[in-house]
OpenMM code with the backbone's topology and positions (N, CA, C; nanometers):
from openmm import Vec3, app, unit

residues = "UNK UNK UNK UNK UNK UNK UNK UNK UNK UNK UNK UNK UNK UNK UNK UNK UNK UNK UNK UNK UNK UNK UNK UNK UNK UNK UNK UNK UNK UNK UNK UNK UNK UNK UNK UNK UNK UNK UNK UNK UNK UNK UNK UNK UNK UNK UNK UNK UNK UNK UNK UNK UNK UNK UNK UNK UNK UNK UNK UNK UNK".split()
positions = [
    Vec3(10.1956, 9.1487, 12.5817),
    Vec3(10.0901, 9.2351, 12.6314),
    Vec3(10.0256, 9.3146, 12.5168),
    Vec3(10.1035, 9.3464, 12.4114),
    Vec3(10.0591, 9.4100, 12.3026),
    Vec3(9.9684, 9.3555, 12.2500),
    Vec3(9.9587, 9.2333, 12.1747),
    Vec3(9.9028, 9.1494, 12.1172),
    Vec3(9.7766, 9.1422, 12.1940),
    Vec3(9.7561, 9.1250, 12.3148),
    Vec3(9.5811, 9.0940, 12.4417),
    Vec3(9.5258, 9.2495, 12.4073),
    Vec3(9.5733, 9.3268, 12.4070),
    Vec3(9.5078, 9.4986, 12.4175),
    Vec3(9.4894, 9.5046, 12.2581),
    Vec3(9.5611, 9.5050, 12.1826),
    Vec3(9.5003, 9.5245, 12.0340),
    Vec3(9.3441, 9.4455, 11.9962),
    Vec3(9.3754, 9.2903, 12.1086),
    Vec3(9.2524, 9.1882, 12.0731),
    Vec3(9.1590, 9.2531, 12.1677),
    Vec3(9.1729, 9.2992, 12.2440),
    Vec3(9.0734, 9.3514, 12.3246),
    Vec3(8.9966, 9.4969, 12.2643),
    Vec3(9.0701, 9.5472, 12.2136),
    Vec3(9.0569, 9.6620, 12.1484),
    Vec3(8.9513, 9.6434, 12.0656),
    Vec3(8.9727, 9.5751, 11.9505),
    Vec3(8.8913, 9.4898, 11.8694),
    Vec3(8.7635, 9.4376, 11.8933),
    Vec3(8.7762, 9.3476, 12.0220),
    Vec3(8.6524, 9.3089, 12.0532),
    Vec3(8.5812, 9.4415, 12.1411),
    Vec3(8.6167, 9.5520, 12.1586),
    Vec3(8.5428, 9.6464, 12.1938),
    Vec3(8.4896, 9.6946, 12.0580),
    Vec3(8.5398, 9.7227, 11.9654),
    Vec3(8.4652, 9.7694, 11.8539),
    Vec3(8.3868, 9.6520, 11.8073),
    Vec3(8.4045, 9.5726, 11.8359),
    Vec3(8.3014, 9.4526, 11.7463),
    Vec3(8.1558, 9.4776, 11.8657),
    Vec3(8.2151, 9.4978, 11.9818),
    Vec3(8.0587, 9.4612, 12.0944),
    Vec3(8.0010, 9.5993, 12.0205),
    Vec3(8.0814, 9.7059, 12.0513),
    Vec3(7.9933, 9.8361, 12.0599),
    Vec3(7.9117, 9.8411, 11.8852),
    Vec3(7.9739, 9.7964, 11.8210),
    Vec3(7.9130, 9.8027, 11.6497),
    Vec3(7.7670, 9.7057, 11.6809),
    Vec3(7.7751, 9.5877, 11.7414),
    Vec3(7.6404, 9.4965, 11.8083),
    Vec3(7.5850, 9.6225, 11.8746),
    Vec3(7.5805, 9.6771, 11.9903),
    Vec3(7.5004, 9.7522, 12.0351),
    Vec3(7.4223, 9.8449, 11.9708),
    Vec3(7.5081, 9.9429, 11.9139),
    Vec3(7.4543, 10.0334, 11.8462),
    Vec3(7.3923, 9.9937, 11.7011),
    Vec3(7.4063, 9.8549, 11.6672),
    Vec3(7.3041, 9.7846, 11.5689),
    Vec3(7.1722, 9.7663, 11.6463),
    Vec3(7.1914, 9.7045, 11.7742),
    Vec3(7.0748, 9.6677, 11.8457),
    Vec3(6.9822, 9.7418, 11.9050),
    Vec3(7.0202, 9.8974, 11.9348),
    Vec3(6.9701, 10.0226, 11.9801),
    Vec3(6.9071, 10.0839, 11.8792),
    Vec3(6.9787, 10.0792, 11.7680),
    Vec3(6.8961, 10.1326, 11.5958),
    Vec3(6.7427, 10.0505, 11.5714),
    Vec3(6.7914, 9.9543, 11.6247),
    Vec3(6.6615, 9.8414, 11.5906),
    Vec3(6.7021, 9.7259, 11.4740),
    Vec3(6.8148, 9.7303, 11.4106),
    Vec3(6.8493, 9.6746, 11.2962),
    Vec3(6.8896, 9.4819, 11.3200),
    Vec3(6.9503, 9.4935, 11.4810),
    Vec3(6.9499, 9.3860, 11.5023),
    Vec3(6.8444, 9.3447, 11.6157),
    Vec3(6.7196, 9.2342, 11.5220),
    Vec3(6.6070, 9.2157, 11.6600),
    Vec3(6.6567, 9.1120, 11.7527),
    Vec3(6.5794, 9.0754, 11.8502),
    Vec3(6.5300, 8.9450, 11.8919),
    Vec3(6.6301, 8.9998, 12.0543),
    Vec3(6.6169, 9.0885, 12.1023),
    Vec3(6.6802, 9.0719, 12.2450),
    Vec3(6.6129, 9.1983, 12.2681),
    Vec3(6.6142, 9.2208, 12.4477),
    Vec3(6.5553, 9.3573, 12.5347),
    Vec3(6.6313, 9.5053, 12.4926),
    Vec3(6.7499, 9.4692, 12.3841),
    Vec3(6.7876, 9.5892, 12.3782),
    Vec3(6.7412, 9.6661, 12.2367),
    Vec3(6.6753, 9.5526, 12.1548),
    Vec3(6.6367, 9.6481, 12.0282),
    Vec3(6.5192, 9.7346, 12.0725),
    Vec3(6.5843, 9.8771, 11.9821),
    Vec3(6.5064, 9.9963, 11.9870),
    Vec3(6.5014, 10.0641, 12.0881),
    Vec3(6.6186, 10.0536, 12.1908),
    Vec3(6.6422, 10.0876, 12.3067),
    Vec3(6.7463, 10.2649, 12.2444),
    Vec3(6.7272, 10.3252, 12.2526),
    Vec3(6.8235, 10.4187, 12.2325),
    Vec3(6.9305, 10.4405, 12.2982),
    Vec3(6.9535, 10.4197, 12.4786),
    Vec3(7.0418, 10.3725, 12.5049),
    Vec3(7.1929, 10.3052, 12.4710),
    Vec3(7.1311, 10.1954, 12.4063),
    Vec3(7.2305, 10.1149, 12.2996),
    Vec3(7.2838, 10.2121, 12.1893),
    Vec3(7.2162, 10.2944, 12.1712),
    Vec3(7.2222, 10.3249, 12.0245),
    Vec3(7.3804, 10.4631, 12.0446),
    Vec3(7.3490, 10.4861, 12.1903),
    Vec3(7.4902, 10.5689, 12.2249),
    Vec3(7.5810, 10.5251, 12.2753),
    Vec3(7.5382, 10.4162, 12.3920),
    Vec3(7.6532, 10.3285, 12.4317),
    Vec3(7.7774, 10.3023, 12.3594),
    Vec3(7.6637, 10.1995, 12.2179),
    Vec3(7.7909, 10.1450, 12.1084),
    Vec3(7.8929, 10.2114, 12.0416),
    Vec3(7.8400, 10.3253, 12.0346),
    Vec3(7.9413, 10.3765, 11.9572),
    Vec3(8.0503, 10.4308, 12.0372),
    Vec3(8.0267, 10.5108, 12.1914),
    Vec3(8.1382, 10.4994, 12.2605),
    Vec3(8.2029, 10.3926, 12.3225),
    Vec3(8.1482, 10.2978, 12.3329),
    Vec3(8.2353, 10.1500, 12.2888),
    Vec3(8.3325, 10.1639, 12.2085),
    Vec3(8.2595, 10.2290, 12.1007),
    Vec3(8.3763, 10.1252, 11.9910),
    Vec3(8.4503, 10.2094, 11.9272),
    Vec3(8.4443, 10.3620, 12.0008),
    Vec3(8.5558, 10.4533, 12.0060),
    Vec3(8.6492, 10.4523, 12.0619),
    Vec3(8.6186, 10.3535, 12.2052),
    Vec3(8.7511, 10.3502, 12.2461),
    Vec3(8.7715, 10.2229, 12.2645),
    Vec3(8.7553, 10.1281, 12.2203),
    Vec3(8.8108, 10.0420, 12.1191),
    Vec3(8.8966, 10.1089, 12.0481),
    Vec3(8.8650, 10.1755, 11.9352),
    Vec3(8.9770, 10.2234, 11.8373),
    Vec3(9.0860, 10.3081, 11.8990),
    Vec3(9.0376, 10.3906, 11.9877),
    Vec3(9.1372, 10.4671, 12.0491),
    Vec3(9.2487, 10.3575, 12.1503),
    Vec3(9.1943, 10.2407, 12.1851),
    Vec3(9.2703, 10.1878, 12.2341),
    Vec3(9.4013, 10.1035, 12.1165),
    Vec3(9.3472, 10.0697, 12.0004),
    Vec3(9.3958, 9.9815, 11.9411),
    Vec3(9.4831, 10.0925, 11.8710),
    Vec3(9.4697, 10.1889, 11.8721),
    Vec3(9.5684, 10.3517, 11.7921),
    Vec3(9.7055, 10.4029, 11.8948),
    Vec3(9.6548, 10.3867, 12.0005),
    Vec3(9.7590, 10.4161, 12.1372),
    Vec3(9.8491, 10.2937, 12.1467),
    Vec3(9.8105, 10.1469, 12.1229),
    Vec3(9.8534, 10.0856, 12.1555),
    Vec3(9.9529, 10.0596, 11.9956),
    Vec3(9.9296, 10.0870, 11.9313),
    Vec3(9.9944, 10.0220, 11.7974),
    Vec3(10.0978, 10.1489, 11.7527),
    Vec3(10.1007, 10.2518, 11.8359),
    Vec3(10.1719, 10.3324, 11.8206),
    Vec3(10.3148, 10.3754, 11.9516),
    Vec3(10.2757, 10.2915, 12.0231),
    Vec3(10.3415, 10.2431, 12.1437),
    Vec3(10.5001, 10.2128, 12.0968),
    Vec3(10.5766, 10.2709, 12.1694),
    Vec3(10.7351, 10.1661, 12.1321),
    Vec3(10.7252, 10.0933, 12.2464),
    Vec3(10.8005, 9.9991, 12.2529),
    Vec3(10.8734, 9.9045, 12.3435),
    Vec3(10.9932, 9.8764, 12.3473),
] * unit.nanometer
topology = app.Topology()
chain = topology.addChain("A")
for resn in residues:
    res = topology.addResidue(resn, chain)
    for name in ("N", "CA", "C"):
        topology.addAtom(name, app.Element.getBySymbol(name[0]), res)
């Protein structure tokens, strides 16, 4: 179970780092560039992403 939540973790910081690229405007070609929206979303994405992958790696079993 450890191992799926760290990867999940991960791929939350990887989406939310896309968003908040795509909300900046930095990444074009979809409905969300220059959306500001995105531009807050991502990063609480990919905070807790990290917060997940920090809780979890600090976990005993």
């Amino acid at each position: 179970m450890r191992p799926l939540l760290v990867a999940l973790g991960a791929v939350m910081v990887l989406v939310g780092a896309v968003w908040t690229l795509q909300g900046l405007g930095y990444l074009e070609g979809s409905p969300m560039t220059d959306q500001s929206v995105w531009a807050i979303l991502g990063p609480l994405l990919a905070g807790l992403g990290v917060g997940l992958v920090v809780v979890v790696a600090r976990r005993r079993e």
